[in-house]
FITI-695394 format. One record per residue (C-alpha): residue number from 1; residue in one letter; chain; x, y negated, z negated. Coordinates in nm, 3 decimals, m for minus. Layout:
REM residues N
 fikol segu nuvex      xx      yy      zz
   NUM    a     A       X       Y       Z
...
REM end
This chain:
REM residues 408
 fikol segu nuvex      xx      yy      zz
     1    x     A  28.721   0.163  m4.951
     2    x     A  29.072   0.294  m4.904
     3    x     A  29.135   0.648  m5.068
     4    x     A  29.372   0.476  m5.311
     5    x     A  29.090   0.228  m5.409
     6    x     A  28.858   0.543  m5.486
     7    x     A  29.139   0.688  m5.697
     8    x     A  29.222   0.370  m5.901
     9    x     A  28.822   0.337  m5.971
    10    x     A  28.778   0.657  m6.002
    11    x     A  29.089   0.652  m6.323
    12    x     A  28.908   0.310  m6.445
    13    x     A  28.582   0.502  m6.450
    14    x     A  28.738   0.766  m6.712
    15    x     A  28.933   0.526  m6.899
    16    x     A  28.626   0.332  m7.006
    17    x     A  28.421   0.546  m7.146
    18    x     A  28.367   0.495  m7.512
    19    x     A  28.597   0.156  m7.490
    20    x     A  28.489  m0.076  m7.774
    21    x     A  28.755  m0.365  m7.601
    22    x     A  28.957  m0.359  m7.314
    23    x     A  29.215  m0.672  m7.278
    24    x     A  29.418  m0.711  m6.929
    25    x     A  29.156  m0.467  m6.727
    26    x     A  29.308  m0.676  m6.418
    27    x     A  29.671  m0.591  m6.544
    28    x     A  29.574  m0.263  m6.583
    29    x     A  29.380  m0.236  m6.224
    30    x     A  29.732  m0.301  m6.090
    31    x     A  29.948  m0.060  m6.267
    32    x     A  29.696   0.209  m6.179
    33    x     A  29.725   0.046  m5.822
    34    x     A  30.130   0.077  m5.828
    35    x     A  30.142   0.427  m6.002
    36    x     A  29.904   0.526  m5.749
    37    x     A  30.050   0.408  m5.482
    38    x     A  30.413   0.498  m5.594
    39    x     A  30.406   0.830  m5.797
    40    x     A  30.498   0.652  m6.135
    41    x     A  30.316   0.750  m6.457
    42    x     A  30.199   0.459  m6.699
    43    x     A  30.327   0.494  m7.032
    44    x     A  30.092   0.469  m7.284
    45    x     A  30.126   0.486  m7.631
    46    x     A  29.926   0.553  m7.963
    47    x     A  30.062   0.502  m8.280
    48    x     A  29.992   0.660  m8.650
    49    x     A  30.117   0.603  m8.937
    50    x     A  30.146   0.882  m9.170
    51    x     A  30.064   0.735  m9.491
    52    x     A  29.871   1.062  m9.573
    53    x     A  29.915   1.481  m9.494
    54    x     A  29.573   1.492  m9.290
    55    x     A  29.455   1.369  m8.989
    56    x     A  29.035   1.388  m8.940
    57    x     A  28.775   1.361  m8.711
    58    x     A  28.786   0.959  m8.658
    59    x     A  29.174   0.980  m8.544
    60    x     A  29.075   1.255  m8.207
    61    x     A  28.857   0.967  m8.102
    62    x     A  29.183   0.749  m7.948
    63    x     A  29.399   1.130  m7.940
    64    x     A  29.119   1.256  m7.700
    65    x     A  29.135   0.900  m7.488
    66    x     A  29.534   0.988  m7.476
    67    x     A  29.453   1.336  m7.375
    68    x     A  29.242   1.171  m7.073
    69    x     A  29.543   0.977  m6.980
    70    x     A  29.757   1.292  m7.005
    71    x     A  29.492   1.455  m6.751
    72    x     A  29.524   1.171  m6.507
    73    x     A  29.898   1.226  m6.454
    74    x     A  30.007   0.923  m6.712
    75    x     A  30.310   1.003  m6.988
    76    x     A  30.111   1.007  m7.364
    77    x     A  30.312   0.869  m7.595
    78    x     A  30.247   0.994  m7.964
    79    x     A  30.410   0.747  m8.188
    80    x     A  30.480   0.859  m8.550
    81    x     A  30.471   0.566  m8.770
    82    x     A  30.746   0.700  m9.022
    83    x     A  30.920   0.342  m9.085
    84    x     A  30.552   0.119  m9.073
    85    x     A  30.422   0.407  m9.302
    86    x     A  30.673   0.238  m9.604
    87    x     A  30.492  m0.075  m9.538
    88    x     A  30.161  m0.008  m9.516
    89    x     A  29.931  m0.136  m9.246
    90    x     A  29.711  m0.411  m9.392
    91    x     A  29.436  m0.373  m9.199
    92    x     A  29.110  m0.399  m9.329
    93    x     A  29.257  m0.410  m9.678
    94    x     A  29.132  m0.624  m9.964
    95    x     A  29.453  m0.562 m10.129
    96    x     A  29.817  m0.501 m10.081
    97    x     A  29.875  m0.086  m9.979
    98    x     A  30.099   0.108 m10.277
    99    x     A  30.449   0.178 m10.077
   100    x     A  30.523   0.507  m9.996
   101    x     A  30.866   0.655 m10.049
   102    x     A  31.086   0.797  m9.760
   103    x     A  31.030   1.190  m9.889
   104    x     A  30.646   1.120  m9.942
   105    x     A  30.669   0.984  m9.552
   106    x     A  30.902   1.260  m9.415
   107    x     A  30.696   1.508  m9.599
   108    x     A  30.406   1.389  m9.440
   109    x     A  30.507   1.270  m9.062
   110    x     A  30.657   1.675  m9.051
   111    x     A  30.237   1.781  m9.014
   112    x     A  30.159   1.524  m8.767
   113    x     A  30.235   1.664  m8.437
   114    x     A  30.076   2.004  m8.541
   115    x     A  29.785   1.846  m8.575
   116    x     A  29.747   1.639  m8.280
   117    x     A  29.884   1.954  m8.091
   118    x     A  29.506   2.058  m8.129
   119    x     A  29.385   1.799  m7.889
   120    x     A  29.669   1.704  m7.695
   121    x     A  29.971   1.899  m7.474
   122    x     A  30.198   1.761  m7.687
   123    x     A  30.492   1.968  m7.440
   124    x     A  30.399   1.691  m7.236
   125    x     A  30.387   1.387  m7.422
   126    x     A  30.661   1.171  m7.565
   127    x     A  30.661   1.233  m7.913
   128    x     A  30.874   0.919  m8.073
   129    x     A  30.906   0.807  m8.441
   130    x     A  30.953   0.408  m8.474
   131    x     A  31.288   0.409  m8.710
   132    x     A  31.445   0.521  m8.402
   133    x     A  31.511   0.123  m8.376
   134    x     A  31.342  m0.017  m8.633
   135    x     A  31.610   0.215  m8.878
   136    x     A  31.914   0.059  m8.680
   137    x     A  31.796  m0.269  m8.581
   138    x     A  32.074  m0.525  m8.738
   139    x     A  31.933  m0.849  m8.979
   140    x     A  32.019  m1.071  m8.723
   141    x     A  31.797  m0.907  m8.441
   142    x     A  31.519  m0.881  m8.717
   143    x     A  31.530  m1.264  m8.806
   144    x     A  31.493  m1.254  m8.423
   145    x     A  31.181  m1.118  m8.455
   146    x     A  31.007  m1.295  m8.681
   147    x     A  31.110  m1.599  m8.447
   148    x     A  30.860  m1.529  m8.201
   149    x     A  30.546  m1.550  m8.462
   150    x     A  30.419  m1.837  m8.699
   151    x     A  30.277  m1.817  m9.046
   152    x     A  29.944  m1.960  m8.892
   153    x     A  29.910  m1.746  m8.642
   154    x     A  29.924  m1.446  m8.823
   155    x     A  29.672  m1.603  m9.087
   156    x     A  29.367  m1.622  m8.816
   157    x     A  29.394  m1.257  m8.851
   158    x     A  29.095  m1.171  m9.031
   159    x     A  29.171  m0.939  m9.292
   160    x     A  29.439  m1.210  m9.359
   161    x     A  29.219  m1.497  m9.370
   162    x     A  28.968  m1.353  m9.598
   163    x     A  29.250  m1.259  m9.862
   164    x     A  29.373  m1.617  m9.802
   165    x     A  29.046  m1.801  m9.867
   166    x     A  28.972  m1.556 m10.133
   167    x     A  29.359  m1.656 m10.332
   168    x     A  29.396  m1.322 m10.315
   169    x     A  29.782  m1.233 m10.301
   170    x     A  29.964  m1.134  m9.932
   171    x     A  30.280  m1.000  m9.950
   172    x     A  30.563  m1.131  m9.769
   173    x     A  30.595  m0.733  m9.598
   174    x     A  30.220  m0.686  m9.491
   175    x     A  30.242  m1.036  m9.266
   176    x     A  30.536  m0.851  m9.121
   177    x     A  30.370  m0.535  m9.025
   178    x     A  30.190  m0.669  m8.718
   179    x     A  30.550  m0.808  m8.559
   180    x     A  30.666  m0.455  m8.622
   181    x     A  30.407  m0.202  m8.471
   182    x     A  30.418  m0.481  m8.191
   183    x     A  30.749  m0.448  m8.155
   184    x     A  30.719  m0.098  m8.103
   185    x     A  30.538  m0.153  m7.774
   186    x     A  30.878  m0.359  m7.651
   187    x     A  31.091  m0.061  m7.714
   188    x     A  30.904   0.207  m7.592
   189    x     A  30.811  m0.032  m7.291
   190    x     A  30.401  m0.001  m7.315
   191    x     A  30.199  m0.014  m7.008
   192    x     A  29.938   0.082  m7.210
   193    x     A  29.857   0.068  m7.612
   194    x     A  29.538   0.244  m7.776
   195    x     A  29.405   0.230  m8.125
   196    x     A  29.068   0.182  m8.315
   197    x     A  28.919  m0.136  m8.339
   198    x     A  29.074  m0.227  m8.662
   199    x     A  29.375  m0.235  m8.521
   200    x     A  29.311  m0.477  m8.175
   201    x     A  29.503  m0.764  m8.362
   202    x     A  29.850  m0.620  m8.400
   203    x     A  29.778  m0.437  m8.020
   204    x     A  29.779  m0.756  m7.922
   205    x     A  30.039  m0.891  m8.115
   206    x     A  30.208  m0.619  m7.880
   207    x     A  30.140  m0.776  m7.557
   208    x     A  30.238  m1.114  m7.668
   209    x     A  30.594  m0.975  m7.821
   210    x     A  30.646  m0.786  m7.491
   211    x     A  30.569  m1.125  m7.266
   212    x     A  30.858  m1.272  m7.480
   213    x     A  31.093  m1.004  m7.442
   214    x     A  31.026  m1.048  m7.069
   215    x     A  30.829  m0.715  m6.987
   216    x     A  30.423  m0.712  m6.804
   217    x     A  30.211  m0.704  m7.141
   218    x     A  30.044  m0.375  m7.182
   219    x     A  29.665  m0.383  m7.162
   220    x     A  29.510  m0.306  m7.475
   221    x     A  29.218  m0.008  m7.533
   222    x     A  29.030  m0.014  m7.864
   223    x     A  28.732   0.253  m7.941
   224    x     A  28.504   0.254  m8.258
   225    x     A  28.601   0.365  m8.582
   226    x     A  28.391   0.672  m8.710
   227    x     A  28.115   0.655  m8.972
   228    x     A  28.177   0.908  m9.239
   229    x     A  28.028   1.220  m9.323
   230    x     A  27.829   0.975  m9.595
   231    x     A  27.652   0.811  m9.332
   232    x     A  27.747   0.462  m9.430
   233    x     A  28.140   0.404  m9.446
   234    x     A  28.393   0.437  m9.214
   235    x     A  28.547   0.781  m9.239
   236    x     A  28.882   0.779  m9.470
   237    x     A  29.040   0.994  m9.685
   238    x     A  29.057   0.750  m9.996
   239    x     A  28.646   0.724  m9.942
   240    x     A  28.595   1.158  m9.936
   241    x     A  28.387   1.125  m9.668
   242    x     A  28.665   1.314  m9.363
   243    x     A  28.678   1.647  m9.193
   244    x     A  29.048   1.713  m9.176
   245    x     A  29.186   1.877  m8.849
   246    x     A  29.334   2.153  m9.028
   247    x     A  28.999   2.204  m9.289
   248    x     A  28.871   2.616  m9.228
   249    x     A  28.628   2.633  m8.970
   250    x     A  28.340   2.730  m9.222
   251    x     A  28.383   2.380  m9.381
   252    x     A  28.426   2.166  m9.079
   253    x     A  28.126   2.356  m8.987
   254    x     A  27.933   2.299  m9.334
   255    x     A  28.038   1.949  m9.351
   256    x     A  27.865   1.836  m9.040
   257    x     A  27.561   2.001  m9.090
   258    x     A  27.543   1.853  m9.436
   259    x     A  27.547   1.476  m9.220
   260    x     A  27.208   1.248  m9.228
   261    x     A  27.052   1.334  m8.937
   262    x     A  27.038   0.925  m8.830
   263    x     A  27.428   0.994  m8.783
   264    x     A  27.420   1.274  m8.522
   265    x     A  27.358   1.012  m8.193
   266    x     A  27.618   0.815  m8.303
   267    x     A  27.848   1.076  m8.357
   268    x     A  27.782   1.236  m8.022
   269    x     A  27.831   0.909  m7.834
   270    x     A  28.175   0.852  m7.988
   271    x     A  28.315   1.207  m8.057
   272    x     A  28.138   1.325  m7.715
   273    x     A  28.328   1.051  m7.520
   274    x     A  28.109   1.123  m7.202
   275    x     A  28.197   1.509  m7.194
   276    x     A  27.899   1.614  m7.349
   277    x     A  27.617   1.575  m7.154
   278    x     A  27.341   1.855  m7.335
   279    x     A  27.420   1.655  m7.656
   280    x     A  27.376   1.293  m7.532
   281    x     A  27.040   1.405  m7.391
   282    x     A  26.939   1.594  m7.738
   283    x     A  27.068   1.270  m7.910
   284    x     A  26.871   1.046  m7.685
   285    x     A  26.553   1.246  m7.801
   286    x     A  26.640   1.238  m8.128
   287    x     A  26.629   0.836  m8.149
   288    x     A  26.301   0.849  m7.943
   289    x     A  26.171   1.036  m8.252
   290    x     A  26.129   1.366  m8.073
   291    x     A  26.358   1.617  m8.011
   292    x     A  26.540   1.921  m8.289
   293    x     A  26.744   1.797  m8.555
   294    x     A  26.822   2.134  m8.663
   295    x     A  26.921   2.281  m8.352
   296    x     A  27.105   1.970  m8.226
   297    x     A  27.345   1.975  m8.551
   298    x     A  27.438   2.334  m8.536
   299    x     A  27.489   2.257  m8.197
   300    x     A  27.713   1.930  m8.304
   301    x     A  27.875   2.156  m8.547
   302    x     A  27.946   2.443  m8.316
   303    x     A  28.107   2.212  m8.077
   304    x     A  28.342   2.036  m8.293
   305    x     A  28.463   2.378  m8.443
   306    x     A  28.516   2.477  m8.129
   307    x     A  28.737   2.126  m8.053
   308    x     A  29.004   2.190  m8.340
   309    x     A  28.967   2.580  m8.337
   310    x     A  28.809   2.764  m8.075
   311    x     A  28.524   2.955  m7.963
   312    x     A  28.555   3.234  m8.134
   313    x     A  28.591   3.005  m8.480
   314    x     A  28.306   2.831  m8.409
   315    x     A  28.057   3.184  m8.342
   316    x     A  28.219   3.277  m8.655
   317    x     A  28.157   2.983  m8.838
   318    x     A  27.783   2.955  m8.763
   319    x     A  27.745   3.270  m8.873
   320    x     A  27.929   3.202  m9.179
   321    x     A  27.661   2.933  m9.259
   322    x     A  27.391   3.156  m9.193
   323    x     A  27.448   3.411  m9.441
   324    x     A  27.604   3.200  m9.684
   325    x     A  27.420   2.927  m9.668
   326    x     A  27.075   2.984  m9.530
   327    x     A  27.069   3.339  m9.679
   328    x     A  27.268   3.248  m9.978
   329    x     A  27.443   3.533  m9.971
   330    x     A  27.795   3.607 m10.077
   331    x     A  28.071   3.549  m9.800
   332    x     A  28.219   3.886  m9.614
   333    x     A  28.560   3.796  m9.756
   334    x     A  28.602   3.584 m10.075
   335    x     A  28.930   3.452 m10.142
   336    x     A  29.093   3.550 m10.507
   337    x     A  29.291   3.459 m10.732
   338    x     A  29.440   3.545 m11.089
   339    x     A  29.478   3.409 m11.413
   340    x     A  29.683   3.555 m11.703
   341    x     A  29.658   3.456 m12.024
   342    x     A  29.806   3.518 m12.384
   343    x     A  29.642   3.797 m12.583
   344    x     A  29.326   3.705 m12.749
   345    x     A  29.332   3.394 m12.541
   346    x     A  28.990   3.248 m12.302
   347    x     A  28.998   3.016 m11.982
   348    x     A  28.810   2.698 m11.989
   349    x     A  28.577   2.651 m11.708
   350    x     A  28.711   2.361 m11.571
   351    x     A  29.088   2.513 m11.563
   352    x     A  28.909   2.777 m11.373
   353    x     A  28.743   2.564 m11.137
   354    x     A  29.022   2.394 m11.025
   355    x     A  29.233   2.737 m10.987
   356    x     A  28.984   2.910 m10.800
   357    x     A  28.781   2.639 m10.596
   358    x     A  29.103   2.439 m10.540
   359    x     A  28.952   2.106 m10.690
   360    x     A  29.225   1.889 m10.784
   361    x     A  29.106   1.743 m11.129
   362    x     A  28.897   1.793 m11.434
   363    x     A  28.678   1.516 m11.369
   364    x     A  28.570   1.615 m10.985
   365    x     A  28.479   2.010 m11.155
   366    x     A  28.305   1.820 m11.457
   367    x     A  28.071   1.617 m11.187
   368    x     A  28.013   1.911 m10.979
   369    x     A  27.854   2.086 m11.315
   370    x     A  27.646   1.777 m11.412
   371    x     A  27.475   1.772 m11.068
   372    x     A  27.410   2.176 m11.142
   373    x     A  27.573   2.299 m10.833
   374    x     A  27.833   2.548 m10.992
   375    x     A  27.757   2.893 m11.116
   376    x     A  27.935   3.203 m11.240
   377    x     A  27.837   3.533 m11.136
   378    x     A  27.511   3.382 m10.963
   379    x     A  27.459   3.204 m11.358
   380    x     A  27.448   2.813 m11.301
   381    x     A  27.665   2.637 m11.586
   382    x     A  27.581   2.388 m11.780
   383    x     A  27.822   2.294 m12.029
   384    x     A  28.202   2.145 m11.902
   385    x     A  28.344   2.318 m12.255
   386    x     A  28.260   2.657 m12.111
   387    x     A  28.492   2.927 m12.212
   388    x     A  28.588   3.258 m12.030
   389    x     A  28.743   3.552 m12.184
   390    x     A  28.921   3.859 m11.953
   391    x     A  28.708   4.010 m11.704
   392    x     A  28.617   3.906 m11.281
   393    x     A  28.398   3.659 m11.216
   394    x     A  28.241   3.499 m10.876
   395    x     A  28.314   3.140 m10.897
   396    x     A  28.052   2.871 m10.670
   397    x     A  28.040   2.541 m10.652
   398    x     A  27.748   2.406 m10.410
   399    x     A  27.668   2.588 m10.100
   400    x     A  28.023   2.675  m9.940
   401    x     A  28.277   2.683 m10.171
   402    x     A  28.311   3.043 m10.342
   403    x     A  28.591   3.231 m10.503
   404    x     A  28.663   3.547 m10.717
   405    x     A  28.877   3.523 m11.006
   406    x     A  29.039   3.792 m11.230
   407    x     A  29.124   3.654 m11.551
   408    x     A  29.342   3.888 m11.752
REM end
């Protein structure tokens, strides 16, 4: 085997790992080949859409495959999603997406590369937003388009053709996404196109857009979506079940120790991506029966803290949990806040719960006193029509979250 053989196998090798689907392997056996062989750098692209503020664990799954392809010499391309975000991507949807306005979009697209900053070199990636053409591309060039794609064609899709047999309604925009986000892939000229497995219909859409715009098709990478914290859905922010990218280290921390322990092997397979070799073996005990659950989650939980913050986060975040949690003790530093009111005047509990925990409605701090996990001043409350007059009081709510208060 030549030594540019070794190399192509040996970039195949780390490509695959974790790969739920991988269409046009052969294509993409020769691009290594020529970029080997020449000095040229695939291009490979990722898109997102940002149809909310936060990113979360499931989304480093594909960043961390783009990273690999950064480490391998190949251009990452990071594709905001600002113009597809005002559609909404149908996928997996029982129903047509609410549309997002431009502001809500801008607003939103401006945390994006901050974010993914944390697990790629984002100096040196392409970092491309898709109104760039989609925002100037003329009516005519759109009808275009929608030339090169039937009606039945984009109804075998199966999100599409459940809603369809179902008479439930498809809008006239959400059969359009998939022409655009493959469209995306002709413009940015795609050697390569990653995304979860959700999304392996409009990749593909992708390759056959760029085979009629007379470019190679890109091959097409897909990796498993992540089960959420829950244990049973995928992870998404409309379902509560995420750990955000930006969340404190104490709570990504808190939140995967809190996991069923029947999660932890699949979330080291996916999440570990072949780079973490102690945990595969821990989680291969663990389905055997044997092995620490205990140990192997703070261990989970150290390492993930230390993937979005650092080392030093995660040594401070276990021992955050320790003394908080295990020793239910009060944290070292307790964040505050005030609350003035008129003279003579008291603070409902729930107003106070969402000022000092940062809850963001009556009805989440009315649930959290039903199940008994909130208590003032180490006093569990009972009753949502609490009132508090002026004075300081240590707000918790369940193991983590804790917060002092000075109402005056």
């Amino acid at each position: 085997m030549s030594t540019m053989e070794h190399e192509v196998d040996r970039q195949l090798s780390l490509i695959r790992v974790g790969v739920e689907s991988l269409v046009g392997e052969g294509e993409l056996r020769n691009r290594l080949t020529e970029s080997v062989a020449g000095g040229k750098p695939l291009r490979v692209k990722f898109g997102m859409d940002p149809s909310t503020p936060d990113l979360h664990l499931g989304h480093t799954i594909t960043l961390e495959k783009l990273r690999v392809f950064q480490e391998l010499g190949h251009t990452p391309i990071f594709l905001v999603g600002d113009f597809t975000a005002r559609i909404g991507d149908p996928s997996g949807r029982k129903k047509t997406r609410p549309s997002l306005d431009a502001d809500e979009v801008r607003r939103n697209a401006a945390t994006y590369v901050d974010q993914v900053r944390r697990i790629l070199d984002v100096d040196r990636a392409e970092v491309r937003y898709n109104s760039e053409w989609m925002g100037e591309m003329a009516p005519a060039e759109f009808v275009r388009l929608c030339s090169h794609y039937t009606v039945a064609r984009l109804l075998e899709r199966d999100d599409f053709a459940k809603r369809y047999h179902d008479e439930l309604p498809i809008s006239l925009h959400e059969l359009l996404y998939p022409l655009i986000q493959g469209y995306d892939s002709v413009a940015l000229e795609a050697d390569v196109e990653l995304g979860g497995s959700d999304q392996l219909f409009n990749l593909l859409v992708g390759r056959d857009l760029q085979r009629d715009y007379g470019q190679n098709p890109q091959a097409v990478i897909t990796h498993p979506l992540l089960v959420g914290t829950d244990g049973r859905e995928k992870m998404s922010k409309s379902l509560g079940n995420t750990i955000g990218l930006t969340d404190e280290p104490s709570e990504v921390y808190g939140r995967v120790m809190s996991i069923p322990d029947a999660l932890m092997p699949v979330w080291i397979r996916v999440l570990g991506a072949g780079r973490w070799e102690d945990l595969a073996a821990r989680a291969a005990e663990l389905e055997s029966g044997s092995g620490d659950p205990l140990g192997t989650k703070e261990l989970l939980a150290a390492r993930l803290v230390e993937r979005l913050h650092g080392p030093v986060a995660a040594r401070d975040a276990a021992r955050h949990f320790q003394r908080v949690v295990r020793e239910r003790a009060l944290p070292e530093h307790i964040p505050s806040c005030r609350v003035t009111l008129e003279a003579g005047a008291s603070a409902g509990i729930l107003d106070v719960m969402r000022t000092a925990l940062g809850l963001v409605s009556n009805a989440e701090a009315r649930r959290l006193i039903s199940q008994g996990a909130v208590a003032i001043d180490g006093t569990r409350v009972h009753d949502p029509a609490l009132r508090l007059t002026a004075g300081i009081y240590v707000v918790r709510a369940g193991k983590r979250r804790v917060s002092r208060i000075c109402i005056e």
